[in-house]
N, C-alpha and C positions, 0 to 999 in steps of 0.2 A: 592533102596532108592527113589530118585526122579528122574524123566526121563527129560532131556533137553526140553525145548522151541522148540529149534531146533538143528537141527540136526550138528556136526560139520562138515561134505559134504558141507551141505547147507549152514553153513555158511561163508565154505572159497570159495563155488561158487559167494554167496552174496561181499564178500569184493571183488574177481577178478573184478566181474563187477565194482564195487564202485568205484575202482583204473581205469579201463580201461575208466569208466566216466570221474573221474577229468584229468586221462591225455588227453583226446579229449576236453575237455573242457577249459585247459591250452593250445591246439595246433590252438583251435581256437580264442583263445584272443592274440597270440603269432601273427596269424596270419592279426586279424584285425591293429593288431598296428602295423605291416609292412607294411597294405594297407595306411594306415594313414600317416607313418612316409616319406612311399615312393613320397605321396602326398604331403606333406608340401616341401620335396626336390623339384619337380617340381616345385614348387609355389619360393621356393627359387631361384631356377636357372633362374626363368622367372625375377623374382624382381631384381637378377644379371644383368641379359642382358637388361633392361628396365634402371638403373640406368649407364650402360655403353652407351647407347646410349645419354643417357639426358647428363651425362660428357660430350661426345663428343661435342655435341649440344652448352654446355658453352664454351666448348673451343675454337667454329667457332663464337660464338657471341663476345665473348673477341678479337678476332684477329679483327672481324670486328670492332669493339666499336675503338681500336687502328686505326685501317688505318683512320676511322674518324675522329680522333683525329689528327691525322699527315694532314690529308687533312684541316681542319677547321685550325690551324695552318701557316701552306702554303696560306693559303688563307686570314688569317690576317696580313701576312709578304707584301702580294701582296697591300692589302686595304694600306697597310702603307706607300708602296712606292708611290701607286698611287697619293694619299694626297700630298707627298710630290711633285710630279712632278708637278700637278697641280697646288702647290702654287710656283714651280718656274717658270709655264707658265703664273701665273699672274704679278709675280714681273717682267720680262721679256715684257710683253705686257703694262704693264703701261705708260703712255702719259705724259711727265711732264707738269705740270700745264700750260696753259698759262698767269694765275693774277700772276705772279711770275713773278721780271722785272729779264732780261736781264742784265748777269753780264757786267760790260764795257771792254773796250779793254784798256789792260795797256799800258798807255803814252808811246810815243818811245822818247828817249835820240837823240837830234841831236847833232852833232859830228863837 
């Protein structure tokens, strides 16, 4: 009748190849998105370790922001006393007037 194109040898050697193609072709995209995948985990892991340090960093500026806070504090408690010492060392240092007479000496009762 009519003779094949090709030959049926040839063409399950053709599909062998065809398959051993796509499956290298599937081993090598398998492959790049591991390079890739592997790569964004570093990148991950660095963004981890960079956000743990910056933490730490607010935690030491917090601590410090407080001691300054307790210090400025302390140091308003002190401005306060001092005011006040000072205006007891003025009440204390005062000269009574002298245009202010002299109270008298009360009469003595003789007997």
């Amino acid at each position: 009748m009519f003779k094949p194109l090709v030959e049926e040898k040839e063409m399950k050697r053709m599909f062998s190849v065809f398959l051993a193609m796509a499956f290298a072709f599937s081993m090598v995209g398998f492959a790049f998105a591991a390079e890739k995948a592997a790569t964004a985990a570093e990148k991950a892991t660095t963004a981890a370790e960079k956000s743990d340090i910056a933490a730490e960093k607010a935690e030491k500026a917090k601590k410090k922001a407080e001691t300054a806070e307790k210090k400025a504090k302390k140091a308003k408690k002190a401005a306060k006393k001092a005011k006040k010492a000072e205006k007891k060392a003025e009440k204390a240092a005062e000269v009574p007037k002298a245009d202010a007479p002299a109270a008298a000496p009360a009469p003595m009762e003789k007997k």
